[in-house]
C-alpha positions in Angstrom: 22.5 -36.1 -31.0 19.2 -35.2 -31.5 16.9 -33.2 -28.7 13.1 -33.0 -28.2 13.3 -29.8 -30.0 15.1 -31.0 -33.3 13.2 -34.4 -33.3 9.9 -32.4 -32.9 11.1 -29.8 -35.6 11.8 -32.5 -38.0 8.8 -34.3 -37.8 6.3 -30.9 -38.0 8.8 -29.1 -40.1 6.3 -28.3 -43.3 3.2 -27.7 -40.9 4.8 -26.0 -37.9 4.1 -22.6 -39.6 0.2 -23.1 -40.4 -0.7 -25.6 -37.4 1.4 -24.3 -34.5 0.3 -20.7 -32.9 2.4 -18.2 -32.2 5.4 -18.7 -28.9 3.0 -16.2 -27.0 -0.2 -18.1 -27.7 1.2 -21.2 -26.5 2.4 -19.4 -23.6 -0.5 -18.0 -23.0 -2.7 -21.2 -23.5 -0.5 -23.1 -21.0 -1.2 -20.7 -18.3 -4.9 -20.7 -19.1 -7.5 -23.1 -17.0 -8.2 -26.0 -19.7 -12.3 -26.2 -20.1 -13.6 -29.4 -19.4 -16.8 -31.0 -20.8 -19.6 -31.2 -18.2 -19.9 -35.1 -19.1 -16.4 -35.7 -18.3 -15.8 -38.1 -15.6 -13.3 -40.4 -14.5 -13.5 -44.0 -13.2 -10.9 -45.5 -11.5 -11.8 -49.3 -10.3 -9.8 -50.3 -6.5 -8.9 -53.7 -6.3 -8.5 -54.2 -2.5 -11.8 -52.2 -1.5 -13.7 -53.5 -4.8 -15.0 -50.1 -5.3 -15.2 -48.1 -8.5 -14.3 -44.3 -7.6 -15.3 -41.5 -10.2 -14.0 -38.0 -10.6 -15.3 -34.9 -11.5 -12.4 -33.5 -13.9 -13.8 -30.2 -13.2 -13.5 -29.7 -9.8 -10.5 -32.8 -9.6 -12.8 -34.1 -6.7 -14.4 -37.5 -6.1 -18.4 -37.6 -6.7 -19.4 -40.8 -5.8 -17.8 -44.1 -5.1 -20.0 -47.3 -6.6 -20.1 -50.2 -4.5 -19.3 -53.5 -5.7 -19.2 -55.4 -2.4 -21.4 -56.7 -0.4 -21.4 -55.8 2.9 -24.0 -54.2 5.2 -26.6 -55.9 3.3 -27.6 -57.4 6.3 -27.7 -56.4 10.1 -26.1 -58.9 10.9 -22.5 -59.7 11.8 -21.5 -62.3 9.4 -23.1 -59.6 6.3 -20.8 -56.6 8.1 -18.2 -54.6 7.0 -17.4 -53.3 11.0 -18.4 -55.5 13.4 -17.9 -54.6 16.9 -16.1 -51.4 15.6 -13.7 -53.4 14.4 -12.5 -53.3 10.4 -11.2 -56.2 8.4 -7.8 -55.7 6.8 -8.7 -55.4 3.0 -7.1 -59.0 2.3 -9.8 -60.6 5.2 -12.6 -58.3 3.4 -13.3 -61.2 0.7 -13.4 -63.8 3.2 -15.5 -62.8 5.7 -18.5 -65.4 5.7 -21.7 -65.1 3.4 -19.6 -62.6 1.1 -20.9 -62.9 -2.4 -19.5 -58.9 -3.9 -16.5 -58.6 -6.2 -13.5 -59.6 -5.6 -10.0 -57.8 -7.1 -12.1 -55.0 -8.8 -9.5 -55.1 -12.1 -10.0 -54.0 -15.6 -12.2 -51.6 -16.9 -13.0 -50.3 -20.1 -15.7 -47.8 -21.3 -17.9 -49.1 -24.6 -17.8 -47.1 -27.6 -20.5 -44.3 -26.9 -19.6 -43.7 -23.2 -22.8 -45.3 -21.7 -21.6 -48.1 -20.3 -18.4 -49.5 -18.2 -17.6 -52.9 -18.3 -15.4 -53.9 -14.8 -13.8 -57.4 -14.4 -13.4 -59.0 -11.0 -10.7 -61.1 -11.1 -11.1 -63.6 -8.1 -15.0 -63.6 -8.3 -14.3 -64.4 -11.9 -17.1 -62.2 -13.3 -17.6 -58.8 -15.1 -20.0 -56.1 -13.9 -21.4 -53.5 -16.1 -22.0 -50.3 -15.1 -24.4 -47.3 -16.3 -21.7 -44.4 -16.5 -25.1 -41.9 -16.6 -26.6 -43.4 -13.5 -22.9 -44.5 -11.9 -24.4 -48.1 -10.6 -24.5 -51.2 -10.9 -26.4 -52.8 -13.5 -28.7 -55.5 -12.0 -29.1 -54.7 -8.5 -31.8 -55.3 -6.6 -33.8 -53.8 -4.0 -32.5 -55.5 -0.9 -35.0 -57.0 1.0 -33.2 -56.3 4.4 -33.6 -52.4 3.9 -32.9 -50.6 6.9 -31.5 -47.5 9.0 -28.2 -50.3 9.5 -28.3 -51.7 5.7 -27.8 -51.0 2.1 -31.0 -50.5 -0.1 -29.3 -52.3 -2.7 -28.1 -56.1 -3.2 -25.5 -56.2 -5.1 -25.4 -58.2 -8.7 -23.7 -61.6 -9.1 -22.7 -60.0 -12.6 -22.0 -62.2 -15.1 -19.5 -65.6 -14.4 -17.2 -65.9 -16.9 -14.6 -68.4 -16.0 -10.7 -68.2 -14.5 -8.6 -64.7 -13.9 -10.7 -62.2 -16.2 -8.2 -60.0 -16.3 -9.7 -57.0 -18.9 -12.6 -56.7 -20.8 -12.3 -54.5 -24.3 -15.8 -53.8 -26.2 -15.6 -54.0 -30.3 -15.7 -50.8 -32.1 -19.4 -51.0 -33.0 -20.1 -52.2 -29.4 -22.0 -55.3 -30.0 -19.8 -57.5 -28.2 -17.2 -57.5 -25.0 -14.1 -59.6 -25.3 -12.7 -60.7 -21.9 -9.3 -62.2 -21.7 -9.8 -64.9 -19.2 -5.9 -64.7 -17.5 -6.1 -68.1 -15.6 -7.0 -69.9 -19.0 -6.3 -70.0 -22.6 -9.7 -68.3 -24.0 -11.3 -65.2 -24.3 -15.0 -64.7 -23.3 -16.9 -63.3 -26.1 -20.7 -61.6 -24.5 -23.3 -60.1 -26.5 -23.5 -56.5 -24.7 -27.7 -56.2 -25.1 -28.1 -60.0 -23.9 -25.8 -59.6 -21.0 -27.6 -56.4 -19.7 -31.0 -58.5 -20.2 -29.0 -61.2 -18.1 -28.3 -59.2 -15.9 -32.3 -58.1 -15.5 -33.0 -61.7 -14.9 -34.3 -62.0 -18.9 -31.7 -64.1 -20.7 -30.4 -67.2 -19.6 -27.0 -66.7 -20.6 -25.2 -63.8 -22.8 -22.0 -65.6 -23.8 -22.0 -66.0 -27.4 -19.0 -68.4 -27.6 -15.6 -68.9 -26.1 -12.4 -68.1 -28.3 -9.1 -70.3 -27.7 -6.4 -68.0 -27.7 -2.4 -68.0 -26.3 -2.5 -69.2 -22.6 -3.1 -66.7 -20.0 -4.5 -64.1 -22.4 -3.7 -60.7 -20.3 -6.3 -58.4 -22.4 -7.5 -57.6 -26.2 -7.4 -54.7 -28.1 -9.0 -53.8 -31.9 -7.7 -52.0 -34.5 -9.3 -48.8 -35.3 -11.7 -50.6 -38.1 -12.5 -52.9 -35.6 -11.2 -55.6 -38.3 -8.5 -57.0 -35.9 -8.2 -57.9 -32.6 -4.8 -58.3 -30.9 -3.9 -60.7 -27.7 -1.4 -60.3 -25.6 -0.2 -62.4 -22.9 0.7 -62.7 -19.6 2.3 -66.4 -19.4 3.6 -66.7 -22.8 5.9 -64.6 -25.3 3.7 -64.7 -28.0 0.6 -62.5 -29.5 -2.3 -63.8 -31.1 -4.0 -62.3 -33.9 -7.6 -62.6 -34.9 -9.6 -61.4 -37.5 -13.0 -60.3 -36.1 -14.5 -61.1 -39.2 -18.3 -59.9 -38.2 -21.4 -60.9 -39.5 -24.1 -58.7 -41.6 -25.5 -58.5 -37.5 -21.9 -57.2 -36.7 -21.5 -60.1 -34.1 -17.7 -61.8 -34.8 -17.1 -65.0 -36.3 -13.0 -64.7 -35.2 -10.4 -66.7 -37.0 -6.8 -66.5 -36.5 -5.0 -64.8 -38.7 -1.2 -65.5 -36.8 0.3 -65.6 -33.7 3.7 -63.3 -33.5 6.7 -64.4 -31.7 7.4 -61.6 -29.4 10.3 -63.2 -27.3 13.0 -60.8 -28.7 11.3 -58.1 -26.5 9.5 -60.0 -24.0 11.4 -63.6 -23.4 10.0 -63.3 -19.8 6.3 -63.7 -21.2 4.7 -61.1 -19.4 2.6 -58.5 -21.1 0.3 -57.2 -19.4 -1.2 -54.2 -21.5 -1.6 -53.0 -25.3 -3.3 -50.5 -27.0 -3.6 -49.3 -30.9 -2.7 -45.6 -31.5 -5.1 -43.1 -32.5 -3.9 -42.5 -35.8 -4.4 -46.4 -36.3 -1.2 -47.4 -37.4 0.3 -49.0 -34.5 0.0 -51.0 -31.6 2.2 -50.7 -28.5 2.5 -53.5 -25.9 4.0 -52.8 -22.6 6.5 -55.5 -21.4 6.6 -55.4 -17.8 9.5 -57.7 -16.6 11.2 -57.2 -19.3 11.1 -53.1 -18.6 10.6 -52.4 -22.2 7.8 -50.8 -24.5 7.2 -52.7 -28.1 5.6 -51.0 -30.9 4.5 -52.7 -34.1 2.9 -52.5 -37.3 -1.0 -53.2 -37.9 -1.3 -53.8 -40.8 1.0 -56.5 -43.6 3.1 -58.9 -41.2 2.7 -57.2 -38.0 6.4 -56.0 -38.0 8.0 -54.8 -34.9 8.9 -51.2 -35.6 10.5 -50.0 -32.0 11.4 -52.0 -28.7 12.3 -49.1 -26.0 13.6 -50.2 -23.1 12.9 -48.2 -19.8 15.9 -48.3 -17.3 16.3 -51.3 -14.9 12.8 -52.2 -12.5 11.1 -49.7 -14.2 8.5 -52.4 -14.7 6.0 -50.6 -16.8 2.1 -50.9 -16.6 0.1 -49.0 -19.2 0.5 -47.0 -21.9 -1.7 -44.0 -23.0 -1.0 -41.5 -26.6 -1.2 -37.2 -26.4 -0.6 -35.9 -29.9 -1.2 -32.4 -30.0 0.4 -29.4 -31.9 3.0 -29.5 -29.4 4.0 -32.7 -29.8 3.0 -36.8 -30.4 4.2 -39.3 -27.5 3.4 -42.2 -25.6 3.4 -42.2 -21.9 4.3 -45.5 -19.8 3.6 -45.8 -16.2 6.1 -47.2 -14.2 5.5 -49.2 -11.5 9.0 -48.8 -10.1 9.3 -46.2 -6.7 11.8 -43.6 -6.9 13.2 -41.2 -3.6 13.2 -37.4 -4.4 9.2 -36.7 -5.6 7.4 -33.9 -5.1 7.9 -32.3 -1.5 10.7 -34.8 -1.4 8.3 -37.8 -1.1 8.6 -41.0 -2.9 6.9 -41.3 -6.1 6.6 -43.6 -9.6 7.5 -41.8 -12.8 5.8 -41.7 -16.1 8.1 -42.1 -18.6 7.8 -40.1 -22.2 8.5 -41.7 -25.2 8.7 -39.3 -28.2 6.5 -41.0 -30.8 7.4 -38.5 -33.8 10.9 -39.5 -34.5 11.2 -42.2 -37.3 10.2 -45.6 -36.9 12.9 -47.4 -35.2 14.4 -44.5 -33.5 11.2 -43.8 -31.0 13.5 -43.4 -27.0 12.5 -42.0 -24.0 13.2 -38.6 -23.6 12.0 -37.9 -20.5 10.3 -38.9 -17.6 8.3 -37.0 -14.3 7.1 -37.8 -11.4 3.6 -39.4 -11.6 2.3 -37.8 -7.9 1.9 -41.0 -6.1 3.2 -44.7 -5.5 3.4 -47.8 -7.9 1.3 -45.8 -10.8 -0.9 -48.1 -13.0 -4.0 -46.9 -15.7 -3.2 -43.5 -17.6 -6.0 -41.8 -20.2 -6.1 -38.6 -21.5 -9.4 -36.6 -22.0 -10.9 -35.9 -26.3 -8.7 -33.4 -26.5 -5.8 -34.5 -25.0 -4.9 -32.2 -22.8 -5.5 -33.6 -19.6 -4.2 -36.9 -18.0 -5.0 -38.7 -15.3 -2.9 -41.3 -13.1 -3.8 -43.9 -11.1 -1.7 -45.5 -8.2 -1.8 -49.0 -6.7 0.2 -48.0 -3.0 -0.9 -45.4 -0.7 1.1 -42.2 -0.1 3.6 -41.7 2.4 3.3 -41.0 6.2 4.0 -37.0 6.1 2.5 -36.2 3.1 -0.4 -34.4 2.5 -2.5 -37.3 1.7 -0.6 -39.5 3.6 -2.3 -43.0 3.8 -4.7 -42.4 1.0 -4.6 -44.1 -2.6 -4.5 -41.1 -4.6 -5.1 -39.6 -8.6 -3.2 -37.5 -9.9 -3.9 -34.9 -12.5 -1.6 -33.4 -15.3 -1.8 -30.8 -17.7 -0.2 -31.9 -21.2 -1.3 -29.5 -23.2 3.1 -29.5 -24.0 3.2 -33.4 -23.9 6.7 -33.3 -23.5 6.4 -31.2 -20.8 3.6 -32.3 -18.2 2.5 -29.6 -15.2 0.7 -31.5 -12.3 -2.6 -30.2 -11.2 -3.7 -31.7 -8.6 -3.2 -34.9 -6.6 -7.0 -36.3 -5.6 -7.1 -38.3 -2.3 -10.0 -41.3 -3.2 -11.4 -41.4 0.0 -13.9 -43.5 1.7 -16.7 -45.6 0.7 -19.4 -44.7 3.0 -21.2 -47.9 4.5 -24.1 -48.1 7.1 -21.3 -50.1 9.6 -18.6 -47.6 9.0 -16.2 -45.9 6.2 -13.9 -48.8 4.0 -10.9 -46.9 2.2 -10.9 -46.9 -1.7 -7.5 -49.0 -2.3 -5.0 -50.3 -4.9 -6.4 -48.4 -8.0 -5.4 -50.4 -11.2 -7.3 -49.1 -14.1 -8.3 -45.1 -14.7 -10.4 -44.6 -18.1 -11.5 -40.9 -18.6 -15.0 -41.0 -20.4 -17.2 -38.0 -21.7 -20.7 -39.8 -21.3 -22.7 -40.3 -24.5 -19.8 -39.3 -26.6 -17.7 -41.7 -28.9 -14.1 -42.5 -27.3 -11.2 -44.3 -28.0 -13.2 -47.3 -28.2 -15.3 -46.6 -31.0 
């Protein structure tokens, strides 16, 4: 049987000499403090507090937290967050009357150069964009109830889409967002410069068309020409397959090329999450109820190259890639809560799947604790050597954080090996009638502002 050690030396055999440093480098590097880009920052959107949360990677503290509800635009009652000093529960937040903010703050996705975030909101059935430089809302307005008690902002209506839109993904040259409309069987498809003049009252509408896809479309992803675009979904065992096929504007004119049976890894139909590889090569799909990971081909006939399954309830969200000269895997977050954490608290894993082994051999060889409960979005900074976790449940009573929704912060600079930095309490979002909790963080994405990511 092999271990990480033989699977790693077979793969970097011919290169280990003139890529890898010396055993005391590495040693040396992994005790160093990594440096982290002054435009780094990390957005993590809340889906019971509709709040987007960002964090400084530098200090592993929260800067600001960007409000996309709607309260305290008013003074009174009905517009209220607290009234009478007393705080909804998060469910009665959305139904409180004359509430017109987000609702299930979901997917989020930066585009291409960094600038912008695209955020879904799954029962207002809208997107928001948001300026990543600025960190608000694009197409609020000055509220005209601006007061000691109230907000100076209104907050946009953002842009209505249709049923469940579940994630957005921006093409590669970031003309367009795709947004996989869950409760349906299409995909939005906006033209990013007309839906930010929408969004300024200018255009009258910045869909460009809507694209029939499999039914409950979970969320798109391109290939790294931007040629392709994948569709997985979240009702049915299948993945469609579109070719962009863009014009001499770069605006897509899709057609599909196939849709994959994918039933042999996912006869539940539930996928919730995929994402191409940075080398291009492959796309991985993450099978939550059938606790599994599928990886296939992107190019020919889209053959599946590994299914990896995960250990009973393991129930995996996303996936995110590290390659670095100490190794090439894919992490999985696991939704699944396990006893015996850090400090003997409860915690979700991440599991490690070693992506240099052959085709058809990739198995997880590892797993550690994420830092927190039910652990969801994962990205890892340019250079991967930092990742960051989100988590969907608070922490326990007794724990340090205890009844926050916390990050948490790993080194990977040895992927196979992760050492936890920190574990970032989200906090409050400060309104004029009192504090709401940031809750139930879904998706993470780690952007360096201005700087082409794993988008482009």
């Amino acid at each position: 049987m092999q271990t990480r050690r033989t699977l790693l030396s077979t793969t970097l055999g011919a290169v280990a000499a003139t890529v890898l440093p010396s055993a005391n480098a590495l040693a040396n590097a992994q005790t160093d403090p990594i440096t982290v880009d002054p435009r780094d920052r990390v957005f993590i959107t809340n889906e019971d507090s509709n709040t987007l949360v960002v964090i400084d990677p530098a200090k592993n503290t929260v800067e600001t937290t960007v409000n996309l509800t709607s309260f305290d635009e008013d003074p009174r009652p009905p517009f209220r967050y607290v009234t009478a000093g007393v705080a909804p529960t998060h469910a009665a937040m959305i139904h409180k009357p004359l509430y017109h903010g987000c609702i299930d703050a979901h997917g989020a996705v930066p585009s291409p150069d960094g600038r912008l975030l695209a955020t879904s909101g799954r029962g207002s059935s809208n997107i928001y964009l948001i300026d990543a430089v600025a960190k608000r809302v694009i197409g609020n307005t000055p509220n005209v109830n601006a007061g000691p008690t109230t907000n100076p902002e209104r907050i946009s209506s953002g842009i209505l889409l249709g049923r469940e839109p579940h994630e957005p993904t921006f093409t590669r040259n970031g003309k367009e967002l795709w947004v996989a409309l869950r409760g349906e069987d299409r995909i939005a498809i906006l033209d990013v410069r007309r839906a930010q003049r929408h969004l300024h009252g200018a255009e009258s509408t910045p869909v460009r068309l809507h694209l029939g896809t499999v039914e409950g479309p979970a969320q798109v992803w391109f290939n790294q020409s931007g040629r392709l675009a994948f569709v997985a979904s979240q009702k049915a065992s299948k993945v469609d397959v579109f070719a962009v096929n863009p014009d001499a504007e770069g605006f897509s004119r899709p057609q599909r090329v196939v849709t994959l049976d994918v039933s042999g890894q996912d006869k539940l139909g539930f996928t919730p999450f995929l994402k191409t590889t940075p080398d291009g090569k492959e796309v991985w799909f993450s099978h939550k109820l059938a606790d599994t990971l599928s990886c296939r081909s992107v190019e020919g006939s889209f053959a599946l190259l590994d299914a990896v399954g995960l250990g009973e309830m393991a129930r995996p969200n996303h996936v995110e890639f590290v390659r670095n000269a100490r190794g090439d895997v894919v992490y999985a977050s696991l939704a699944r809560v396990d006893d015996g954490g850090p400090g003997g608290a409860a915690s979700s894993r991440i599991a490690i799947v070693d992506r240099s082994a052959p085709a058809g051999k990739r198995k997880v060889v590892g797993t550690f604790f994420s830092g927190g409960r039910e652990a969801h979005g994962l990205w890892t900074n340019p250079e991967n050597t930092l990742l960051y976790v989100a988590h969907e449940q608070d922490e326990l009573p007794g724990t340090p954080n205890a009844g926050q929704t916390v990050c948490s912060a790993f080194d990977v600079r040895d992927p196979l090996q992760p050492k936890h930095l920190a574990q970032i309490p989200l906090g409050n979002l400060a309104l004029p009638s009192g504090a709401l909790r940031n809750k139930k963080s879904i998706n993470l994405v780690y952007v360096r502002v201005g700087v082409p990511g794993q988008t482009a």
